[in-house]
DSSP file (Angstrom, degrees, kcal/mol; ACC not computed):
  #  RESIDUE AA STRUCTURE BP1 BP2  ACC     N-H-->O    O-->H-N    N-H-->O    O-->H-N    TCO  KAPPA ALPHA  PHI   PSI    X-CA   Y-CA   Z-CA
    1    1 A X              0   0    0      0, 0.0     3,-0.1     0, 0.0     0, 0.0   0.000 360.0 360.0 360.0 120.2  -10.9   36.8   53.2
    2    2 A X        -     0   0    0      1,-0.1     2,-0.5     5,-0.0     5,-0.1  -0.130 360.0-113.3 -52.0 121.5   -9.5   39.8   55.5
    3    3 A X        +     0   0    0      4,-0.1     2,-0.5     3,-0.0    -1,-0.1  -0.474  42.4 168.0 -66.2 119.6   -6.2   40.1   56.3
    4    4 A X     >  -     0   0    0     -2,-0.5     4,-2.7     1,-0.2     5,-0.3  -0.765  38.3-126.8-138.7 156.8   -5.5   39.7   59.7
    5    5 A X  H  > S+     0   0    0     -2,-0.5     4,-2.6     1,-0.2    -1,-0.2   0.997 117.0  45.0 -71.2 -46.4   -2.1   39.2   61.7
    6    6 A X  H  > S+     0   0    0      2,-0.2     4,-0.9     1,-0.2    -1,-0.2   0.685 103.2  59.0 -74.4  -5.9   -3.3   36.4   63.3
    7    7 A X  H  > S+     0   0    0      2,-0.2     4,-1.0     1,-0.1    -1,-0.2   0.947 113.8  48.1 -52.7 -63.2   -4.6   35.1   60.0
    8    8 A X  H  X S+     0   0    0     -4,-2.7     4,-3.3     2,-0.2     3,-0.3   0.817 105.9  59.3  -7.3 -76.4   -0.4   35.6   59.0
    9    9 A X  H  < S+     0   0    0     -4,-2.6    -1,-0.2    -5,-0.3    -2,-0.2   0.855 103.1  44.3 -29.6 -71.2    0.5   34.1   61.6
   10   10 A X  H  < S+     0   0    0     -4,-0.9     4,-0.2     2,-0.2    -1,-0.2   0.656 108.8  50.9 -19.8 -70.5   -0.8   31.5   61.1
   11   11 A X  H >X>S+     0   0    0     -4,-1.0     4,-3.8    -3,-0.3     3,-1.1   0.848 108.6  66.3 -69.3 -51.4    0.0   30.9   57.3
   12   12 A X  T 3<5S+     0   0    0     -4,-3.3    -2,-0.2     1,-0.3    -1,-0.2   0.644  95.6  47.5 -21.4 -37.5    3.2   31.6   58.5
   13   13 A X  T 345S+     0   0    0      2,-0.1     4,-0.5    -4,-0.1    -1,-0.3   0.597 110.8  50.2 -97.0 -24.9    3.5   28.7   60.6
   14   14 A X  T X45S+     0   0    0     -3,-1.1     3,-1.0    -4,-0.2    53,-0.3   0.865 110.5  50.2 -94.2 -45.9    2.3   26.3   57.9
   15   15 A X  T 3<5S+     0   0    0     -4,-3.8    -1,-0.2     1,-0.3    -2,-0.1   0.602 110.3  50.3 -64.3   1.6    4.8   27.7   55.3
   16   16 A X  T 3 <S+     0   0    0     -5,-0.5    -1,-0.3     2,-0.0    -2,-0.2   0.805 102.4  79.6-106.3 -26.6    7.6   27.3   57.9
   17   17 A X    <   -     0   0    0     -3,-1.0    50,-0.2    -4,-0.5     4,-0.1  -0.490  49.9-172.1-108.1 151.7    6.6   23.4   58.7
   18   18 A X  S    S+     0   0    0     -2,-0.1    67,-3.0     2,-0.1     2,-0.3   0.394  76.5  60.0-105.6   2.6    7.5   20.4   56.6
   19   19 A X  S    S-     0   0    0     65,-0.2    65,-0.1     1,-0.1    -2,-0.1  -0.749 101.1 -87.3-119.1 155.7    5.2   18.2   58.7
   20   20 A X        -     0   0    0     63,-0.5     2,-0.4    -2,-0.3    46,-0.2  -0.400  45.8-152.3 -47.2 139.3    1.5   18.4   59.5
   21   21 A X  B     -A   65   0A   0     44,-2.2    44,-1.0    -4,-0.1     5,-0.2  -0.884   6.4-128.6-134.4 122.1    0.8   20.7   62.5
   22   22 A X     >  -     0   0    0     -2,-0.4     4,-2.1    42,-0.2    42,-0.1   0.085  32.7-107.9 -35.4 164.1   -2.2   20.5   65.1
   23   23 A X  H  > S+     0   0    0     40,-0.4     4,-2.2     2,-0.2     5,-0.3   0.983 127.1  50.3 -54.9 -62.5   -4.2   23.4   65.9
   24   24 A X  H  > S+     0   0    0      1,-0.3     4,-2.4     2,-0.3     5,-0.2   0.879 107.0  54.0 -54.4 -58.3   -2.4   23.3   69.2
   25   25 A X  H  4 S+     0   0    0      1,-0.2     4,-0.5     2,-0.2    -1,-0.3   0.957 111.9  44.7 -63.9 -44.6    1.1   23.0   67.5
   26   26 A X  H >X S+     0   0    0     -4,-2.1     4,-1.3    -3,-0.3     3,-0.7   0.879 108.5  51.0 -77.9 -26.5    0.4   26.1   65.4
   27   27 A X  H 3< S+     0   0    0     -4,-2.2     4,-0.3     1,-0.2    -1,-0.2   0.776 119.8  52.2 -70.7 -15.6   -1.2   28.6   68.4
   28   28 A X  T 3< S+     0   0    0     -4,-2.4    -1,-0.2    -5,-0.3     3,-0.2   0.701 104.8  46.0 -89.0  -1.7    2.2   27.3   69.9
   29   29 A X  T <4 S+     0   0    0     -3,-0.7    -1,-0.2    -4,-0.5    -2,-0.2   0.615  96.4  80.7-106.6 -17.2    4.4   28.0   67.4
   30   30 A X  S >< S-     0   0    0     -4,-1.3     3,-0.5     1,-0.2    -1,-0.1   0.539  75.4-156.1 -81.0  12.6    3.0   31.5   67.0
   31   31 A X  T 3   -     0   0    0     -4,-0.3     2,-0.4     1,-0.2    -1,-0.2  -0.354  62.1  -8.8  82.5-158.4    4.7   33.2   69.7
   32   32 A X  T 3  S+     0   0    0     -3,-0.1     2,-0.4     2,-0.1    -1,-0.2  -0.450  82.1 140.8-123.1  81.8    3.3   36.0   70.9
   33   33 A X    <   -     0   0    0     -3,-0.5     2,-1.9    -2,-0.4    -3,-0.1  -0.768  60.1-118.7 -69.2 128.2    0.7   36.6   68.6
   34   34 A X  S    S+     0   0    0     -2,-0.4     2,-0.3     2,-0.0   -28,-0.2  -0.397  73.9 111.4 -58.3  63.2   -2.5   37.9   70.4
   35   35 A X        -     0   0    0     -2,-1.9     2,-0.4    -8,-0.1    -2,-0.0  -0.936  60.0-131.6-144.4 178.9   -5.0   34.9   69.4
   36   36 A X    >>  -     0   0    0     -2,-0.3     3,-2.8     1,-0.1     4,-0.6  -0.993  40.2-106.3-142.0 128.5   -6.8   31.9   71.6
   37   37 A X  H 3> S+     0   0    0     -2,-0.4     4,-3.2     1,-0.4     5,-0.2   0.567 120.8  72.7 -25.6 -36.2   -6.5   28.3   70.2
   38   38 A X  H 3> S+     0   0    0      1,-0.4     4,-1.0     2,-0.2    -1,-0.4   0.854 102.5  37.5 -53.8 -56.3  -10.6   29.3   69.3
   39   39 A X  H <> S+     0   0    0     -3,-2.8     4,-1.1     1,-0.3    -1,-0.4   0.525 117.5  52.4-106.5 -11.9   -9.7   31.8   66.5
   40   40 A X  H >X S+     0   0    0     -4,-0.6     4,-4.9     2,-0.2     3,-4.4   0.978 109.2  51.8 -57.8 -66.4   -6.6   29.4   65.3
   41   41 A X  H 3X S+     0   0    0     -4,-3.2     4,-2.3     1,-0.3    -2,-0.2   0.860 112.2  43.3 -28.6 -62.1   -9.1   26.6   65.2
   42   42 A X  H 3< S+     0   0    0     -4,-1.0    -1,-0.3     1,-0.3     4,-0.3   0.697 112.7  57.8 -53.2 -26.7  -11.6   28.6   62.9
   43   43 A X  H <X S+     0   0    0     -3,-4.4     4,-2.6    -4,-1.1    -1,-0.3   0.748 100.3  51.6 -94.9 -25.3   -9.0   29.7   61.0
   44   44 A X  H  X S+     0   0    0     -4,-4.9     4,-0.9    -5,-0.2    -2,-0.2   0.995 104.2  51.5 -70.0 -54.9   -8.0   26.9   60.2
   45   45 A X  H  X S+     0   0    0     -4,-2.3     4,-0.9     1,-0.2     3,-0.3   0.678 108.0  59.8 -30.1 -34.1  -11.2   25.3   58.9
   46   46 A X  H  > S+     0   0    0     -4,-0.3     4,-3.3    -5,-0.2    -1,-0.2   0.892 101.6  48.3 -88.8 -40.4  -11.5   28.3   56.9
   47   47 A X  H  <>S+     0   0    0     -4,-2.6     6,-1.6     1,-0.2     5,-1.5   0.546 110.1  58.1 -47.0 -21.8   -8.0   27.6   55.1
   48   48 A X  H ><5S+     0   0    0     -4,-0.9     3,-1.0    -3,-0.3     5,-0.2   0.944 106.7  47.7 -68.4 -75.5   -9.5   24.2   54.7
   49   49 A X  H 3<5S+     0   0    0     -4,-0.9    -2,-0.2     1,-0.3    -3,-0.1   0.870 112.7  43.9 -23.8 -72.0  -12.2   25.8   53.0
   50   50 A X  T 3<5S-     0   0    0     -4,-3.3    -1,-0.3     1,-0.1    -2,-0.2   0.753 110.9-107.5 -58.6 -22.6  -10.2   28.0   50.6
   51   51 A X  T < 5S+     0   0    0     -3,-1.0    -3,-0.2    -5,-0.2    19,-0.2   0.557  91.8 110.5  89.6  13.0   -7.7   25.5   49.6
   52   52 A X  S   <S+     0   0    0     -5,-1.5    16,-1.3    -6,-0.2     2,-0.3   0.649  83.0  22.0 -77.6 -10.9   -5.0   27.0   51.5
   53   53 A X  E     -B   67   0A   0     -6,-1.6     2,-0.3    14,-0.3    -2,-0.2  -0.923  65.7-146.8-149.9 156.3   -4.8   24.3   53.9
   54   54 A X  E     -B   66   0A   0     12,-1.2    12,-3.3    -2,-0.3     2,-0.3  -0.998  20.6-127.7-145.3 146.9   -5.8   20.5   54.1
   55   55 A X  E     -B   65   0A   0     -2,-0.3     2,-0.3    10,-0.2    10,-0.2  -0.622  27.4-164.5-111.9 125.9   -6.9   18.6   57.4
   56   56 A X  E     -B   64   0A   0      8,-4.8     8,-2.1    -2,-0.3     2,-0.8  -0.998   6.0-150.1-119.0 116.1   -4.8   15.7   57.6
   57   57 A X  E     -B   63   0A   0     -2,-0.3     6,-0.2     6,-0.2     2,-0.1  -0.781  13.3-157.6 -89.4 155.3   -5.9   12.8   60.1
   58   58 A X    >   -     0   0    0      4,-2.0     3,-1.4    -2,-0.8     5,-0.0  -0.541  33.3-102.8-101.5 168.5   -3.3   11.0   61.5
   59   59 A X  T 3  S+     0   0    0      1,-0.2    -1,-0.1     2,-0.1    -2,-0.0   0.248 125.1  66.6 -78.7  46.7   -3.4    7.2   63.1
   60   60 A X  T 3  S-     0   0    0      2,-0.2    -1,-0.2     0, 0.0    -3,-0.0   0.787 114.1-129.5 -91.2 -48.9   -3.3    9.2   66.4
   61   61 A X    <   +     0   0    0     -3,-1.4     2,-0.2     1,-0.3    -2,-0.1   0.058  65.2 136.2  98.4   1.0   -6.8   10.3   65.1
   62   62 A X        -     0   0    0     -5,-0.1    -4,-2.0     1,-0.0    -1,-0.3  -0.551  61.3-118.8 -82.0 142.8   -5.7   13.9   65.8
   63   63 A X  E     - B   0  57A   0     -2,-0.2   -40,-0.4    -6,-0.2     2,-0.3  -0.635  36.3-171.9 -72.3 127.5   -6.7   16.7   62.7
   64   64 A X  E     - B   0  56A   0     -8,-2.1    -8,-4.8   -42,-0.1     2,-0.4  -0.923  12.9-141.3-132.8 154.2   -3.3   18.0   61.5
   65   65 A X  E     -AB  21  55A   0    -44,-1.0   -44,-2.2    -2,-0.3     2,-0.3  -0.906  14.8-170.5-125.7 129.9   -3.2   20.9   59.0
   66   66 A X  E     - B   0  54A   0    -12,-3.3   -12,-1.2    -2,-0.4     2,-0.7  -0.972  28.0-121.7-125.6 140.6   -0.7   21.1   56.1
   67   67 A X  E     - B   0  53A   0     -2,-0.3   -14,-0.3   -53,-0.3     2,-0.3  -0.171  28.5-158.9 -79.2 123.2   -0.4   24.3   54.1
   68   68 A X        -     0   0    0    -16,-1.3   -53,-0.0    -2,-0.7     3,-0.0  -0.829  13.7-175.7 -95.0 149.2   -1.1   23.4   50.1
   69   69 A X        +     0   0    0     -2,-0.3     2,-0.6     3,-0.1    -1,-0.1  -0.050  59.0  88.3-126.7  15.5    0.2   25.8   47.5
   70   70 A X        -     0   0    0    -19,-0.2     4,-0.1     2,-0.1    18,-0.0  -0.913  60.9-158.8-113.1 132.6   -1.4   24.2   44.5
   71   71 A X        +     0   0    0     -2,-0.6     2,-0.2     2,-0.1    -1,-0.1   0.513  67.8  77.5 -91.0 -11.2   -4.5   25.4   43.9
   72   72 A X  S    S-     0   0    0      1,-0.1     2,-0.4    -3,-0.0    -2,-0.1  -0.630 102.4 -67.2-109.2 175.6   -5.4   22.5   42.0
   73   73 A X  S    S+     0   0    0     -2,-0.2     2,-0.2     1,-0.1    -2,-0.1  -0.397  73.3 155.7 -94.5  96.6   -6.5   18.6   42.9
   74   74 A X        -     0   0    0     -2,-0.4     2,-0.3    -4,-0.1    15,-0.2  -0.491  33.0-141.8-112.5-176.4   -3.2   17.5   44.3
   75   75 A X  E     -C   88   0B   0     13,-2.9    13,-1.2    -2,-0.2     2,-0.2  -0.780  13.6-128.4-134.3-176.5   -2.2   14.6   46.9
   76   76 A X  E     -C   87   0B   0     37,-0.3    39,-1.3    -2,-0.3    11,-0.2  -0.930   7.1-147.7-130.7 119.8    0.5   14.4   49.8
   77   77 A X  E     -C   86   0B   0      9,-1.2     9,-1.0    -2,-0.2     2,-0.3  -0.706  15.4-160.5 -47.0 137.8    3.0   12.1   50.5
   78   78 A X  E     -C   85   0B   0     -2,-0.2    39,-1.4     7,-0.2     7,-0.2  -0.896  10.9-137.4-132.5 150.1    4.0   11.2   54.1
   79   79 A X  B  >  -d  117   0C   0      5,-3.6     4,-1.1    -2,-0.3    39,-0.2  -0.292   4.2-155.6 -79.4 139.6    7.1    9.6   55.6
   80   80 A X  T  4 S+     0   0    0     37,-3.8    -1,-0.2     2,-0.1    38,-0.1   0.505  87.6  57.1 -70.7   5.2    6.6    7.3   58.1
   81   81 A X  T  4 S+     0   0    0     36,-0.4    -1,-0.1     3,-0.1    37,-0.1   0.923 125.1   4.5 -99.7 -55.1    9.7    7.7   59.4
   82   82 A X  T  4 S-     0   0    0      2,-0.1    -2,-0.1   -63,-0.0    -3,-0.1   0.046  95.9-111.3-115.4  31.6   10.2   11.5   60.4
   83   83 A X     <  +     0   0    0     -4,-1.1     2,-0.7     1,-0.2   -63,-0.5   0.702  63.1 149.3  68.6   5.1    6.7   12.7   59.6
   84   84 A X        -     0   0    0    -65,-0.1    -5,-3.6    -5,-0.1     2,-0.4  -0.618  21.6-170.8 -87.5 129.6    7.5   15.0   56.4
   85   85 A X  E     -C   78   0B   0    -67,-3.0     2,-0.3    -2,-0.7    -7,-0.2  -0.853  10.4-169.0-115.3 160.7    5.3   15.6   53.6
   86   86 A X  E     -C   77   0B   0     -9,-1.0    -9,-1.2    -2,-0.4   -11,-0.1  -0.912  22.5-105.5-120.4 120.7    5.2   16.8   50.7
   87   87 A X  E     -C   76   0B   0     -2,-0.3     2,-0.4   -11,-0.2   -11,-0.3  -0.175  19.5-155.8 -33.1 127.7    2.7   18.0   47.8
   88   88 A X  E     -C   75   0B   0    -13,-1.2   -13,-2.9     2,-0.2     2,-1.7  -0.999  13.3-146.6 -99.6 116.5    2.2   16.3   44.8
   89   89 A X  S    S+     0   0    0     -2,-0.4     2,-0.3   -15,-0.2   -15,-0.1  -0.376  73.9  64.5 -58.0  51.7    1.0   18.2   41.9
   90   90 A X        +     0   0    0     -2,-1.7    -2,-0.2   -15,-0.1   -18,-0.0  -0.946  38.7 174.1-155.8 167.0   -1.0   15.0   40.6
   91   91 A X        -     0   0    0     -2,-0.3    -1,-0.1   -17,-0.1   -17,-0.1   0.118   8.3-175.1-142.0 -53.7   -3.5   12.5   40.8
   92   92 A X    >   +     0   0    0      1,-0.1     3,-0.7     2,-0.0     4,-0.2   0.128  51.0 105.6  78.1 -33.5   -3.9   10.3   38.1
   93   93 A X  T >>  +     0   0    0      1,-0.2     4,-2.1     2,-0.1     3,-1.6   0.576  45.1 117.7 -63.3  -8.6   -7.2    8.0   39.0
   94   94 A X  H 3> S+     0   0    0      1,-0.3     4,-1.0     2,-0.2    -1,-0.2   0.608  78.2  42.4 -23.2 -40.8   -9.0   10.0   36.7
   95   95 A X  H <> S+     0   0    0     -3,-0.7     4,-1.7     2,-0.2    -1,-0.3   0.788 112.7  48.9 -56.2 -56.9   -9.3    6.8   35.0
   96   96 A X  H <> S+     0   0    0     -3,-1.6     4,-1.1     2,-0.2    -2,-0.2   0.911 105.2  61.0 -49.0 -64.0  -10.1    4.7   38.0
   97   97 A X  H >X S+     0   0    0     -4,-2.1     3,-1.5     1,-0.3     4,-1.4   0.954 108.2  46.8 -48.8 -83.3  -12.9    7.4   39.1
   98   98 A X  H 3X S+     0   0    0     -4,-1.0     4,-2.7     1,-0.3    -1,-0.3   0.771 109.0  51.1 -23.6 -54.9  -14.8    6.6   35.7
   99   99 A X  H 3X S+     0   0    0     -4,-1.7     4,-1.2     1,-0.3    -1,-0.3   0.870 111.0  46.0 -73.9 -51.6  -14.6    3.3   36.0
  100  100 A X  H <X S+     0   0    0     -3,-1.5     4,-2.1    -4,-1.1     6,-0.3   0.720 111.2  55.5 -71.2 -23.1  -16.1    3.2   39.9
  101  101 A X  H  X S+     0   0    0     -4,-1.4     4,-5.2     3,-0.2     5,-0.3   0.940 108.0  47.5 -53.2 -68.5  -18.9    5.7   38.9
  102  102 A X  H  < S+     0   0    0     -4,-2.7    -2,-0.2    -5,-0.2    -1,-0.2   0.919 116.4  40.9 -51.6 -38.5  -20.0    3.3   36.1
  103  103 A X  H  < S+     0   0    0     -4,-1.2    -2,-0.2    -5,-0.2    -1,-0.2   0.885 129.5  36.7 -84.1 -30.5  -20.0    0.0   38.4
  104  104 A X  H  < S-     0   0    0     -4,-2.1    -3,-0.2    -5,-0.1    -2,-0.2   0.942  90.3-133.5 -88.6 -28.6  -21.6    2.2   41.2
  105  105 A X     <  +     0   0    0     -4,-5.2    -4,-0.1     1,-0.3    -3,-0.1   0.576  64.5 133.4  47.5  26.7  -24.0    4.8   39.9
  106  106 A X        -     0   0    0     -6,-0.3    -1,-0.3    -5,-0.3     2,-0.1  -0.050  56.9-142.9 -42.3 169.1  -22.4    7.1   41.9
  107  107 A X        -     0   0    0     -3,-0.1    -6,-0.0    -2,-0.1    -5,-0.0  -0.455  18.0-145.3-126.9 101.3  -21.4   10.1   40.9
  108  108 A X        +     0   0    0     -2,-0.1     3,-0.1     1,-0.1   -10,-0.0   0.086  21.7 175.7 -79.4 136.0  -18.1   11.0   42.6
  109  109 A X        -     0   0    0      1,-0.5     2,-0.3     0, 0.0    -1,-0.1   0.561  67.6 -23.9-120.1 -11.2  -17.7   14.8   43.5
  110  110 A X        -     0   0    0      2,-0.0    -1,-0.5     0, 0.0     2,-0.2  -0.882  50.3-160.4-160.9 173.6  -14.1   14.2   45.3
  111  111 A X        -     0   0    0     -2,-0.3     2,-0.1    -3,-0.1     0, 0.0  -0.924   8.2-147.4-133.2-159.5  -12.2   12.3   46.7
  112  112 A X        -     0   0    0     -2,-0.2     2,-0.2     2,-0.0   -37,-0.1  -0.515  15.4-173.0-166.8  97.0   -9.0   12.4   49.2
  113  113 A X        -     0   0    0     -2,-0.1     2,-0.6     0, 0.0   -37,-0.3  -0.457  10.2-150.1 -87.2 134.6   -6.5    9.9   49.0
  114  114 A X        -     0   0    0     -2,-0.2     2,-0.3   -39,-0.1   -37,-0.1  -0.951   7.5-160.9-126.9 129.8   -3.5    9.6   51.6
  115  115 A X        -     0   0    0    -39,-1.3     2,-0.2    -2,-0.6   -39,-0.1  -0.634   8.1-174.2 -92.8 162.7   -0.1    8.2   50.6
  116  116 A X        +     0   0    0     -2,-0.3     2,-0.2   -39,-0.2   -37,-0.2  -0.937  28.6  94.0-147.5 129.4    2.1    7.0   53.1
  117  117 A X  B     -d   79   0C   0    -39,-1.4   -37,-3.8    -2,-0.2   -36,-0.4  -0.961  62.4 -20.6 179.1-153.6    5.9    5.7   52.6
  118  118 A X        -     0   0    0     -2,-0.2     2,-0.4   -39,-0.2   -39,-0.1  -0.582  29.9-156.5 -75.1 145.1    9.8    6.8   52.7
  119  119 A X     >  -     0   0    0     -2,-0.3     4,-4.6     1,-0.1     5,-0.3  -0.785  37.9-115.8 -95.5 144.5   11.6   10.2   52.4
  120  120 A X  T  4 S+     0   0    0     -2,-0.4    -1,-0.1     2,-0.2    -2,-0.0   0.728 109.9  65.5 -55.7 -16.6   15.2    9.5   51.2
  121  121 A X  T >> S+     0   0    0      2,-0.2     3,-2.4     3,-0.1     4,-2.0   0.959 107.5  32.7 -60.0 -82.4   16.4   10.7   54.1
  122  122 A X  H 3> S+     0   0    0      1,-0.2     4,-1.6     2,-0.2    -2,-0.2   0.882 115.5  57.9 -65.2 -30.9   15.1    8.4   56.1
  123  123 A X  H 3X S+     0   0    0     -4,-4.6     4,-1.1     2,-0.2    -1,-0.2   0.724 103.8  52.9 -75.1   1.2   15.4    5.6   53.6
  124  124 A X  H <4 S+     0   0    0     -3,-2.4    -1,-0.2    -5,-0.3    -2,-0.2   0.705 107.2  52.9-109.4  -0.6   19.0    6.0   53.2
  125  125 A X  H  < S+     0   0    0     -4,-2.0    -2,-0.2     2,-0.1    -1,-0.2   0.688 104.3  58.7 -80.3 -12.1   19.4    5.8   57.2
  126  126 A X  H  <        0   0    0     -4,-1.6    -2,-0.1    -5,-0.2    -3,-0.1   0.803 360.0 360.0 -74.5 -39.9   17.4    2.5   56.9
  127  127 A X     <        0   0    0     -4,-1.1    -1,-0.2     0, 0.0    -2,-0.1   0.543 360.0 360.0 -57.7 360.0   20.3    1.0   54.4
């Protein structure tokens, strides 16, 4: 993929956020970079693509985009309290997956799992 400023920009904004960010939240957080929400949109979806980015929905129902740095079949955590996620380099169901294949006659080609829970942060303001 060509390098591009607003491409940058862009990444930029997702390596700076600990949270999931709308489309909307990142053309707003890029200053004044010369791009229109269109070519954010597109780019994001392409980051999607690539594995640089992963399309989160939230129970809003709005698509938020979080930047992944694993190149390989990871998850996300996120806190309910203040919205921070993080990557997890893991999965584990490997097992699981086998096991639904056989009972379905499926044959599973991905999947995408969302954890949900506490940060320590926030769970040690909860004590």
């Amino acid at each position: 993929m060509r390098q591009t400023p607003q491409r940058e920009a862009i990444l930029k904004v997702l390596n700076e956020s600990d949270r999931p960010l709308s489309a909307e939240e990142v053309w707003r957080r890029m200053g004044g970079q010369n791009s229109g929400l269109p070519t954010v949109y597109r780019n994001l979806e392409r980051f999607a693509q690539e594995g640089w980015a992963e399309g989160i929905l939230g129970k809003d129902q709005v698509l938020r985009f979080v930047r992944c740095l694993s190149s390989d079949h990871h998850h996300h955590l996120q806190c309910e309290g203040c919205g921070r996620m993080v990557e997890v380099d893991a999965c584990g169901l490997d097992s699981t997956l086998l096991a639904m294949e056989r009972l379905s006659g499926f044959r599973i080609t991905r999947h995408q799992l969302e954890l949900f829970g506490e940060c320590p942060q926030c769970a040690e303001k909860g004590r």
